[in-house]
N, C-alpha and C positions, 0 to 999 in steps of 0.2 A: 729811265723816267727823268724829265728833264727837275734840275731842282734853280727855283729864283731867289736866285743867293743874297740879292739886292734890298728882296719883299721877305727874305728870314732873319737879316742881318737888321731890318728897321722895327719887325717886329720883336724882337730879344730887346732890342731899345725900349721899345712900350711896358713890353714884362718887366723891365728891371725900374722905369718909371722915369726914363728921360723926359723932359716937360717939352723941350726943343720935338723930342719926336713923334709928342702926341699932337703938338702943336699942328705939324707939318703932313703926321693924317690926316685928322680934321680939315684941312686948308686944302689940301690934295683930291681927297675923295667926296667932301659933302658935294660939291659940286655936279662932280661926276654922277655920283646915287642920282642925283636929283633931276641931270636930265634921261637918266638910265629910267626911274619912274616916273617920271612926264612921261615918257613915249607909253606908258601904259593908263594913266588918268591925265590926259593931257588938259580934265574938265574943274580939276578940283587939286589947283597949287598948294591950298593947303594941310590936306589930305596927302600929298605928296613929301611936303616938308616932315608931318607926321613921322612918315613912314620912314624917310631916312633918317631922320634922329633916332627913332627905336631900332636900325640898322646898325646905325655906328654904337649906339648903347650896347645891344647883342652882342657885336663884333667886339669890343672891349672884353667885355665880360667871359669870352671864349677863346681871346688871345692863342692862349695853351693848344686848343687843340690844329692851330692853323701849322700844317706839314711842309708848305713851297713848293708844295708839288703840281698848285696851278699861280699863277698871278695872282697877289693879293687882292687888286679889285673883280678878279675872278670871283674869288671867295665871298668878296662882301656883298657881289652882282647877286650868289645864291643866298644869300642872307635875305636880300632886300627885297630878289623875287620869291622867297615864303613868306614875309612882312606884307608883301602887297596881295598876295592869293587869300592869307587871311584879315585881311580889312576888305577885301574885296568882299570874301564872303560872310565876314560879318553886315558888311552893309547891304546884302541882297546883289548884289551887283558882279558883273561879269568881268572877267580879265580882259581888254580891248589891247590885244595887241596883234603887230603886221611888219610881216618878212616884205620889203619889194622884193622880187624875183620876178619881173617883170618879162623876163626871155622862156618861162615856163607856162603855157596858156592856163593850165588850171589855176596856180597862182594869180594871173594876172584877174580872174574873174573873182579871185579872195581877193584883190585890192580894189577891182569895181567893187563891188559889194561892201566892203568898209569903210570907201569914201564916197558910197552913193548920201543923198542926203536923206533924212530918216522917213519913212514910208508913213501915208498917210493914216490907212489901212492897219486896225491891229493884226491882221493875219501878216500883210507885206511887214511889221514892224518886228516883228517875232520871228519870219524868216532871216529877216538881215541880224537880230541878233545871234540865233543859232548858228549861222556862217561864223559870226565872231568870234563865237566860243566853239567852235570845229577849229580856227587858227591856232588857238591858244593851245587847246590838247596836242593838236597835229604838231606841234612846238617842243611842247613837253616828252613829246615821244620821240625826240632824237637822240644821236645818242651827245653826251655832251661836249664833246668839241664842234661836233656841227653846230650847235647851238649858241656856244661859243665866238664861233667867225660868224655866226650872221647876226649875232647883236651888237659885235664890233662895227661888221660893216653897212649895217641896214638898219641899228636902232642905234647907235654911238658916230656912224658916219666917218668913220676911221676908212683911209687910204688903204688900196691892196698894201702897199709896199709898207705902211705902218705895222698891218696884221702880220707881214712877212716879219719884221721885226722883232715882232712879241713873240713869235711864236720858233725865232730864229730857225725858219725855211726860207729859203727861195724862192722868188714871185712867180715862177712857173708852178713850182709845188704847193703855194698858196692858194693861186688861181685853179689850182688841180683840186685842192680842197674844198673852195667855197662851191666849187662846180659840182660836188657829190653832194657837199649842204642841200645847196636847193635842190637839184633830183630827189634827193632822199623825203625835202620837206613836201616838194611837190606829192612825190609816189603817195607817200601817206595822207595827205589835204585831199585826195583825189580820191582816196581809198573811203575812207570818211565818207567824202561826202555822195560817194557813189551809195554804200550802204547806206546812208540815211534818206534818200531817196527811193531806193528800195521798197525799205520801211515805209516809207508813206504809200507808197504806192498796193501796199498789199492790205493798211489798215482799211475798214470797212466805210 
């Protein structure tokens, strides 16, 4: 298991209370959190800000339990996305989030559907929302390194050969990975939403 010697050696800095290296989180990552949760309330900046201040607050306060056994803003990505599922659903509101995978047809009709514009119709309005929240599960249901490479590369917008970096693979074995990502998100998006069409079709 690979260990980020880099992200354990900065964190024993924070434990012990170096000011330079709280400094240099805070300056490193709020940025980052914040367009990591834009891509998911791209409607409400400052619901967003919220959310990553209560992020880095959590993340301090839990220091101790961070291992290096993923990328620190791996860790803080999972902090910020339970921070944002529940303001989400505290406010009624739905997770809006979107994989392109634009070379997998069912995907591509998750991203017609998420960038359709909002239906006039509360039945068409309610469909397009349930698409949305089918992405977001279908999302959750990966295992987590797929999930992983395609928020690097599809919500962070990070280069193959970046992701190959972090994850110190090779770009052949990279692109070997993101190619199972999306199959994988696709199989499941498709599975979903096949059942829930089902579903309708048999209610009375």
């Amino acid at each position: 298991m690979a260990v980020y010697l880099d992200d354990k050696n900065h964190v024993k800095q924070l434990l012990e209370g170096d000011q330079r290296a709280f400094d240099s989180f805070f300056n490193e990552n709020f940025a980052r959190l914040f367009r990591f949760a834009s891509a998911r309330m791209p409607d409400d900046p400052q619901a967003v800000t919220d959310v990553v201040q209560v992020t880095l607050t959590k993340a301090v306060r839990n220091l101790h339990t961070y291992r290096a056994e993923s990328a620190l803003f791996t860790w803080l990505c999972a902090i910020c996305r339970n921070e944002l599922c529940d303001w989400l659903a505290r406010n009624g509101r739905y997770q809006e989030h979107i994989v392109l995978t634009e070379d997998y047809p069912e995907v591509q009709a998750a991203v017609d559907s998420y960038h359709a514009p909002d239906s006039s119709t509360p039945e068409q309005h309610f469909r397009r929302v349930e698409k949305i929240r089918l992405i977001q599960v279908a999302l959750d249901r990966l295992p987590p390194k797929y999930g992983d490479v395609l928020e690097w590369k599809y919500v962070e917008g990070h280069s193959t050969q970046e992701i190959s970096e972090r994850l110190k693979l090779g770009t052949e074995a990279t692109q070997s990975l993101l190619a199972r990502a999306k199959r994988a998100f696709a199989d499941v998006y498709s599975a979903m939403t096949t059942t829930l069409e089902s579903d309708e079709l048999v209610q009375p």
